[in-house]
C-alpha positions as CSV (number, residue, x, y, z in Angstrom):
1,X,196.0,-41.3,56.3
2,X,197.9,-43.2,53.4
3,X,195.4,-41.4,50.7
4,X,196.6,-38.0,52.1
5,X,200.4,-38.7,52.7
6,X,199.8,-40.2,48.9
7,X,198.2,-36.6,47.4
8,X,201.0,-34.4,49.0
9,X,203.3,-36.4,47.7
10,X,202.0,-36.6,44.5
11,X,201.6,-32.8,44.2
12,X,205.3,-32.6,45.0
13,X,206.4,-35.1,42.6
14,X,204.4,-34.1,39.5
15,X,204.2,-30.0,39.6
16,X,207.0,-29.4,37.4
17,X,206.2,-32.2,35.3
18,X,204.3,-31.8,31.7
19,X,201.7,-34.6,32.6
20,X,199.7,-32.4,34.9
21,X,197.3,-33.8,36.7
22,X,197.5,-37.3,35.3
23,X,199.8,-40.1,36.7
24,X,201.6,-42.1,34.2
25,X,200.7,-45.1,36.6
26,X,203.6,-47.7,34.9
27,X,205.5,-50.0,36.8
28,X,203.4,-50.0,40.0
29,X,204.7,-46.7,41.1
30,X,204.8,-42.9,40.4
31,X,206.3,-42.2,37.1
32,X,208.3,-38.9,36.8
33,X,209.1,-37.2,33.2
34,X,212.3,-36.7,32.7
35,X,215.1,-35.8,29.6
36,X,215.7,-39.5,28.3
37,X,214.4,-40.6,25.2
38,X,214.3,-43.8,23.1
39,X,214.4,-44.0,19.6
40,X,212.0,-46.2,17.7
41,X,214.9,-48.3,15.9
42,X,216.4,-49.0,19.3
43,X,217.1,-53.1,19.5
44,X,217.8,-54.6,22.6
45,X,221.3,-56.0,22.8
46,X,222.2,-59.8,22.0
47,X,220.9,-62.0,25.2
48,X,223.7,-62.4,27.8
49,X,225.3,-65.8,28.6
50,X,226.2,-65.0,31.9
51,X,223.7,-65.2,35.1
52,X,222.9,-61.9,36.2
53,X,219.6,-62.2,38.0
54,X,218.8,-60.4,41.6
55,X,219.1,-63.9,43.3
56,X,221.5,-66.4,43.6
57,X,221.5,-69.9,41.4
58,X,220.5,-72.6,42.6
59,X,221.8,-76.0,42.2
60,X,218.6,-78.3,42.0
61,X,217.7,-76.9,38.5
62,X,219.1,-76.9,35.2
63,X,219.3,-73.2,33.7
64,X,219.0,-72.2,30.0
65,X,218.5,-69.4,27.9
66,X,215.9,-69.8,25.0
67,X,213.5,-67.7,22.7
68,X,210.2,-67.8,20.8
69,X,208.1,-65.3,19.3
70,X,204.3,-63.7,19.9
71,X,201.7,-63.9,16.9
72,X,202.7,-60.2,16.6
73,X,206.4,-61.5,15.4
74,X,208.0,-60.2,18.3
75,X,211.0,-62.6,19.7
76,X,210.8,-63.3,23.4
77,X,213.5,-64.1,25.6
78,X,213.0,-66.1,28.2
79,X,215.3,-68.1,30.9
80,X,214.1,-71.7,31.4
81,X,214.2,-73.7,34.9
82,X,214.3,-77.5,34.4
83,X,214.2,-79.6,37.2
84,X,217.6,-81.8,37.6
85,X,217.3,-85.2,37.1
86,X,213.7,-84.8,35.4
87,X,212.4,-87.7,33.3
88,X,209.0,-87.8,31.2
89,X,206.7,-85.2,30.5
90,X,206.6,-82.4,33.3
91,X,203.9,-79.5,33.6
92,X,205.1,-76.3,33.3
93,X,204.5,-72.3,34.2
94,X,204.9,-69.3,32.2
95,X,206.1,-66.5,34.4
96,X,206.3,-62.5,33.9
97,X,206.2,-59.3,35.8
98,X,206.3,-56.8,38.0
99,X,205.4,-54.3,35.1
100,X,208.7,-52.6,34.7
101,X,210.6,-55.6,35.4
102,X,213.2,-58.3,33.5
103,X,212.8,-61.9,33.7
104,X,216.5,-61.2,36.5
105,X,213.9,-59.5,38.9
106,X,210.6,-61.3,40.6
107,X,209.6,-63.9,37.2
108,X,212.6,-65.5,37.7
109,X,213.2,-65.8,41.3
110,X,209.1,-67.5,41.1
111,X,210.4,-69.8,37.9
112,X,213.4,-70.9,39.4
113,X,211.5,-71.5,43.3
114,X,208.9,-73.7,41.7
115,X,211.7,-75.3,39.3
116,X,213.0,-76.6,42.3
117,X,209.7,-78.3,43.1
118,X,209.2,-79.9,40.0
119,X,207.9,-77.4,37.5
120,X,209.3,-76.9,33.9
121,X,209.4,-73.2,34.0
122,X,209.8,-70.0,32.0
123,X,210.3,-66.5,33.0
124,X,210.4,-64.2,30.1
125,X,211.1,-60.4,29.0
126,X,207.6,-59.1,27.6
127,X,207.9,-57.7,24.3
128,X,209.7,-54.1,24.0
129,X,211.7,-55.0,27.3
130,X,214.5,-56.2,28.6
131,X,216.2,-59.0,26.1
132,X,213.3,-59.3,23.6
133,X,212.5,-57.9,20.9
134,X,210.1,-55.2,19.9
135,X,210.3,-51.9,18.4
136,X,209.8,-48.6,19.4
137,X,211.6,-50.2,22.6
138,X,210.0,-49.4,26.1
139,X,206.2,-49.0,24.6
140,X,203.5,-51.1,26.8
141,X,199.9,-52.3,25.2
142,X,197.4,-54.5,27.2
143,X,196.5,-56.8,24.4
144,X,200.4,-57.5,23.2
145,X,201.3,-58.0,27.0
146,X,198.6,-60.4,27.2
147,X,199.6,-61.6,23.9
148,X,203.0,-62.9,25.4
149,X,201.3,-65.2,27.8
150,X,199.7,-67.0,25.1
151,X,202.9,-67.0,22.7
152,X,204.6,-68.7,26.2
153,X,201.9,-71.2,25.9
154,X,202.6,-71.6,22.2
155,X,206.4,-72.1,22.9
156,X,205.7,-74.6,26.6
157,X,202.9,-76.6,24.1
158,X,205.6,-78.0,21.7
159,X,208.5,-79.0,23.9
160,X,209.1,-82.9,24.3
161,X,209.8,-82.6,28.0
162,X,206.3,-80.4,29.0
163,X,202.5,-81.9,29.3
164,X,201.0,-79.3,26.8
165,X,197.9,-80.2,29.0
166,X,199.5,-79.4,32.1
167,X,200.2,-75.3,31.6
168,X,200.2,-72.8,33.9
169,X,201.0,-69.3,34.3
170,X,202.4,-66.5,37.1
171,X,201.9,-62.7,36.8
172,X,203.3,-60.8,39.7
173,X,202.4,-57.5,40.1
174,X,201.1,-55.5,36.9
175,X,201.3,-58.5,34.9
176,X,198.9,-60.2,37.3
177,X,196.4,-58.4,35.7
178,X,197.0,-59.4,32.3
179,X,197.3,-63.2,33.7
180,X,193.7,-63.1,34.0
181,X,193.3,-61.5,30.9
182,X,194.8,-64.5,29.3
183,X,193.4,-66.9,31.6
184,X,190.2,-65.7,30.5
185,X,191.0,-65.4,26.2
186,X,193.2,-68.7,26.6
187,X,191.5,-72.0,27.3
188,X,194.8,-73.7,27.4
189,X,196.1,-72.3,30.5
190,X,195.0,-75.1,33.3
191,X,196.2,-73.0,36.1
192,X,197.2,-68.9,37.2
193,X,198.3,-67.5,40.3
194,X,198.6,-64.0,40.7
195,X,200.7,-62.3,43.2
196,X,201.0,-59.0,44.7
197,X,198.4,-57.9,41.7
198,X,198.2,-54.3,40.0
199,X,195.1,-53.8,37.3
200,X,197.0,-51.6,34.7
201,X,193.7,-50.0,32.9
202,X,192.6,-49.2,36.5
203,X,195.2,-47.5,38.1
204,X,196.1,-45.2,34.7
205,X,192.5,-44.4,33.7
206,X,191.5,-43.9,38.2
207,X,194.5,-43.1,39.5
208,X,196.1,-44.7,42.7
209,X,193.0,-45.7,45.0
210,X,190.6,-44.4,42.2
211,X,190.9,-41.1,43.0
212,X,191.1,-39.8,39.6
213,X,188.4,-41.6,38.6
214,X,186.2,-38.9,36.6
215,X,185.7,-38.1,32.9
216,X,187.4,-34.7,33.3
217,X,190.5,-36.3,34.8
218,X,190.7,-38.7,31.9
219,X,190.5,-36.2,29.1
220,X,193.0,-34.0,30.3
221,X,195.2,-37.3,30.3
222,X,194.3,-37.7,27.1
223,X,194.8,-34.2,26.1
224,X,198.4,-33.9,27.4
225,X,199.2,-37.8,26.0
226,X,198.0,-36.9,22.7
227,X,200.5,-33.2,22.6
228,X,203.5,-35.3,23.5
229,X,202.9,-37.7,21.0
230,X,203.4,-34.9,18.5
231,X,206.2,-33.7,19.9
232,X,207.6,-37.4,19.8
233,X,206.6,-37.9,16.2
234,X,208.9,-34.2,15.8
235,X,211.4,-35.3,17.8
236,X,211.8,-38.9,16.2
237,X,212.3,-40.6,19.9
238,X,210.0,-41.2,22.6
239,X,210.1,-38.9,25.6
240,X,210.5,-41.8,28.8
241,X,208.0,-41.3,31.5
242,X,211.2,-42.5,34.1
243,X,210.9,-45.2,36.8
244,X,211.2,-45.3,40.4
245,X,212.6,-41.6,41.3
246,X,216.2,-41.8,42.4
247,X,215.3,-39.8,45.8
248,X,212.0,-39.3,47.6
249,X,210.9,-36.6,49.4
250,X,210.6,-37.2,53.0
251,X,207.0,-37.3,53.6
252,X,207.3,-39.8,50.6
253,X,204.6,-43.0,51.6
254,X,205.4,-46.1,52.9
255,X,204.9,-47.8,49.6
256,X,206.9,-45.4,47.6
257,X,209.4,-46.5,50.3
258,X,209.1,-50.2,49.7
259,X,209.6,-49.5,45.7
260,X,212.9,-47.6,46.1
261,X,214.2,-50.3,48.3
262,X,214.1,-52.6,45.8
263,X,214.6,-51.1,42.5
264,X,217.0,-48.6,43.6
265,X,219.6,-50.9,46.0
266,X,221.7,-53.9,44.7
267,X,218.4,-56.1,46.7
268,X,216.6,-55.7,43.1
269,X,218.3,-53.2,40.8
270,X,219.0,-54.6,37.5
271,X,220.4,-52.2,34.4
272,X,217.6,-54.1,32.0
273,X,214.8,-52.9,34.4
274,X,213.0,-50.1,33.0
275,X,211.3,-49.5,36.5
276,X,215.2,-49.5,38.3
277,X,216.0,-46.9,35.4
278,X,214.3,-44.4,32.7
279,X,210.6,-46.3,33.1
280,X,208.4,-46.8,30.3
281,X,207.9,-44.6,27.2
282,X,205.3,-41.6,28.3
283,X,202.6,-42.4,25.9
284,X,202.6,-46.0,26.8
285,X,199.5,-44.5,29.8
286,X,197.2,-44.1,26.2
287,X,196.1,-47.6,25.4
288,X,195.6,-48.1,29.1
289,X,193.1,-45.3,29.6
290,X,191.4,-46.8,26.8
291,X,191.1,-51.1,27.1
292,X,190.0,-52.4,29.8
293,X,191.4,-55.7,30.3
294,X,189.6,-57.6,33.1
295,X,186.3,-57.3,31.5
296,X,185.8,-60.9,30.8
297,X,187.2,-62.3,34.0
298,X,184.2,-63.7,35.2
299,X,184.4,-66.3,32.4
300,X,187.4,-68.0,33.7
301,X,186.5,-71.8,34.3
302,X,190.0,-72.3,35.6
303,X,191.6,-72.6,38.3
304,X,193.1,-69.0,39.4
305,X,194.7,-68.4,42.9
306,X,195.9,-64.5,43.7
307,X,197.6,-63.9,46.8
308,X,198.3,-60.5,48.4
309,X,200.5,-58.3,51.2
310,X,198.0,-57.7,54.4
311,X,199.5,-54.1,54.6
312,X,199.9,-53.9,50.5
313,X,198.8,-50.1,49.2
314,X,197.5,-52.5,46.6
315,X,195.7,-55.1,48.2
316,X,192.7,-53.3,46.6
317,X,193.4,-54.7,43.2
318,X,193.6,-58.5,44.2
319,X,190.1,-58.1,46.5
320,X,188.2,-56.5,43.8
321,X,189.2,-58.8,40.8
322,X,188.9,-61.9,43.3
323,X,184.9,-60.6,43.4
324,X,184.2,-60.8,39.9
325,X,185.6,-64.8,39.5
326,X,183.0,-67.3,39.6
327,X,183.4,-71.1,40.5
328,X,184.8,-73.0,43.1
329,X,188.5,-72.8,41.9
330,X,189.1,-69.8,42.8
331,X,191.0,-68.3,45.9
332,X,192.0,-65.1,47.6
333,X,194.5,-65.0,49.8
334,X,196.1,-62.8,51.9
335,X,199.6,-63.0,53.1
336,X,199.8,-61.6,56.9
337,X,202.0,-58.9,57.4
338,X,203.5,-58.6,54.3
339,X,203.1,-55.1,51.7
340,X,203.5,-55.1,48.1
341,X,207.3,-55.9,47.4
342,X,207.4,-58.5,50.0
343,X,205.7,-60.8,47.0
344,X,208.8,-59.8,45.1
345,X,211.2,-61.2,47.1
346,X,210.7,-62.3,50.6
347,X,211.2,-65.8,50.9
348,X,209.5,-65.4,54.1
349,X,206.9,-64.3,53.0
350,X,205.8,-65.2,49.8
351,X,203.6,-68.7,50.5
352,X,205.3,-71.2,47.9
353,X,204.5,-74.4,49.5
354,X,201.1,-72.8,49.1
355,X,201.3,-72.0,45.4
356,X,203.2,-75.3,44.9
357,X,200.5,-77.5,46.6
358,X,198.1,-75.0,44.0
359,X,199.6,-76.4,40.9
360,X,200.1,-79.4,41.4
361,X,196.1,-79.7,42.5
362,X,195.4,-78.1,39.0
363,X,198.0,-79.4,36.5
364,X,197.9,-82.5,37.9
C-alpha cells in the first residue's frame, strides 16, 4: 500500500517538473525543481561562534569549533565534543549526515550524545555544505563524500588527546552508505555504526523501492541530467533540485510526513540545511547513477553495526547492505517501532547505550 500511496504521489509531485520520470533521490526524500540557483564562486560564509544546533548544549562536554581539509583541498568544518574533565588519550568518532544535513542537525546531536560518554567526537559539514568549503557550493559526489571520512581520520589521527588507533566513525542516513564505503577503502577506521541508512547510488540509479530500476529509466535520467547541465554551463549557476517541499499534498506518504516534520518545523530546520531549504544542485543525481559505492563492502574486516526504524520506508537499505558483510563483527539491528527520522532525533528511540557499549567493545 506504501509503494502505491508513493507512485501517486510521485506523479503529483514531479509532472510539471523538467526531470520527468527520474527522481533526483538527494537528501532522503523527493527532490522538487524549482527557480533557485547557485553560482559556482559561491563560498560559504565565515563559521559562526555562536551555538545554533537543533538541540540544546549540554554541560558534560567541552564544545569547540575547528577545521581541516580533504586530500581534494577542500576545508572542513567541523564542531568538536570533548568530554569534561578528560585526561590521556581518548578514542574518538567521526560523525556526518543525513544527506542534506549540517553538522547543527542529526551528526551533532550523535557527537555530542557519545561525547557525554566518553568519546572525543567530531561532527562535520561534508564538503560543498554547510560551513566548509567547496566550490560550485551544493554539488554531491560519492567518492569526495567518502573522501571526508577519511580526511576526519587524517585530522582525529594527529590530535594529542585522541588514540589514532582507537577511530571510529557515524553515518546517519545517506551518509551511512558512504560510512561503509570508507570503512571498506580505510583500514584505519576500528569501528562504524550506521543509522537509519540510505544507499545513495541505489536509490538515484532504482528509484525509491527499486522501482525504477531499468536501463530505459536510467538513460532518460541521464538524458534530461545531461540537457540541464548545458543550460547550467549557459546560465553560469546551477539550477537547485530543492529539498523537502514546503507543503505536501494530502495523500502525501507517511514518510514524506516524517521528513516535513523535521526539516520543515523549528524540531530540525536549520538555514544551513540544504534539505530544510533549496536542496542539492540538480545535476548532483549524475555521478550517482554512475558509481556504485557499496561494491567492496564485503571486504570490511571491521567492526560495523547499522541500526534501523522497524516501520522505516528505508529499512530496505540497512537489511540488504547488512547481507553482503562478512565476519562475526557485524550486526543488524532493528529499532522497534521507530521510522526513519526517529534515528534523527528521538532520544527514545535511538539505542545509544547500545551504540555506546558498541564502541567501546571495538575501540577499546
Amino acid at each position: 500500500m506504501q509503494n502505491k500511496s508513493l507512485n501517486k504521489t510521485r506523479r503529483n509531485l514531479f509532472k510539471s517538473a523538467s526531470i520527468g520520470a527520474g527522481i533526483v533521490a538527494l537528501g532522503g526524500a523527493f527532490s522538487l525543481v524549482n527557480a533557485k540557483d547557485t553560482k559556482a564562486h559561491d563560498l560559504p560564509a565565515a563559521p559562526g561562534k555562536d551555538w545554533d544546533k537543533t538541540f540544546p548544549k549540554s554541560d558534560k562536554v567541552t564544545h569547540s569549533k575547528v577545521t581541516f581539509h580533504n586530500r581534494f583541498g577542500i576545508t572542513l568544518v567541523a564542531d568538536m565534543y570533548v568530554p569534561k574533565n578528560a585526561k590521556g588519550k581518548l578514542p574518538a568518532i567521526a560523525v556526518s549526515g543525513p544527506f542534506g544535513a549540517v553538522k547543527e542537525q542529526p551528526s551533532g546531536l550523535y557527537a555530542q550524545t557519545l561525547a557525554e560518554r566518553g568519546f572525543i567526537t567530531l561532527a562535520f559539514d561534508p564538503s560543498f555544505t554547510g560551513e566548509s568549503g567547496g566550490a560550485a557550493r551544493y554539488v554531491a559526489s560519492p567518492d569526495i563524500s567518502t573522501e571526508d571520512f577519511s580526511a576526519a581520520m587524517d585530522f582525529l589521527s594527529t590530535q594529542k588527546n585522541v588514540d589514532k588507533d582507537k577511530i571510529g566513525i557515524i553515518g546517519v542516513c545517506g551518509w551511512g552508505g558512504f560510512a561503509l564505503n570508507a570503512a571498506a577503502n580505510d583500514p584505519r577506521i576500528k569501528a562504524t555504526l550506521v543509522s537509519t541508512m540510505y544507499d545513495m547510488s541505489r536509490v538515484n540509479a532504482n528509484g525509491y523501492f527499486d522501482e525504477e530500476n531499468s536501463k530505459k529509466a536510467r538513460i532518460q535520467k541521464r538524458k534530461t541530467l545531461a540537457q540541464q547541465r548545458i543550460k547550467d554551463y549557459k546560465n553560469g549557476k546551477y539550477a537547485l533540485a530543492g529539498g523537502v517541499p514546503e507543503t505536501l499534498p494530502n495523500d502525501a506518504p507517511q514518510f514524506m510526513k516524517d521528513y516535513h516534520a523535521y526539516y520543515k518545523t523549528p524540531r530540525g530546520y536549520h538555514k544551513r540545511s540544504l534539505n530544510s531549504n533549496n536542496g542539492w544542485n540538480l545535476t548532483s543525481s549524475l555521478s550517482f547513477l554512475n558509481m556504485p559505492i557499496l561494491t567492496y563492502s564485503d571486504e570490511i574486516d571491521n567492526a560495523v553495526l547499522i541500526i534501523h526504524g522497524e516501520n522505516a520506508h528505508s529499512r530496505y537499505f540497512s537489511e540488504d547492505a547488512f547481507k553482503k558483510l562478512k565476519g562475526n563483527n557485524k550486526e543488524l539491528f532493528i529499532v522497534p517501532n521507530a521510522v526513519h527520522t526517529d534515528l534523527y532525533d528521538n532520544l527514545q528511540k535511538i539505542p545509544f547505550d547500545k551504540i555506546e557499549v558498541f564502541f567501546k567493545q571495538y575501540l577499546a
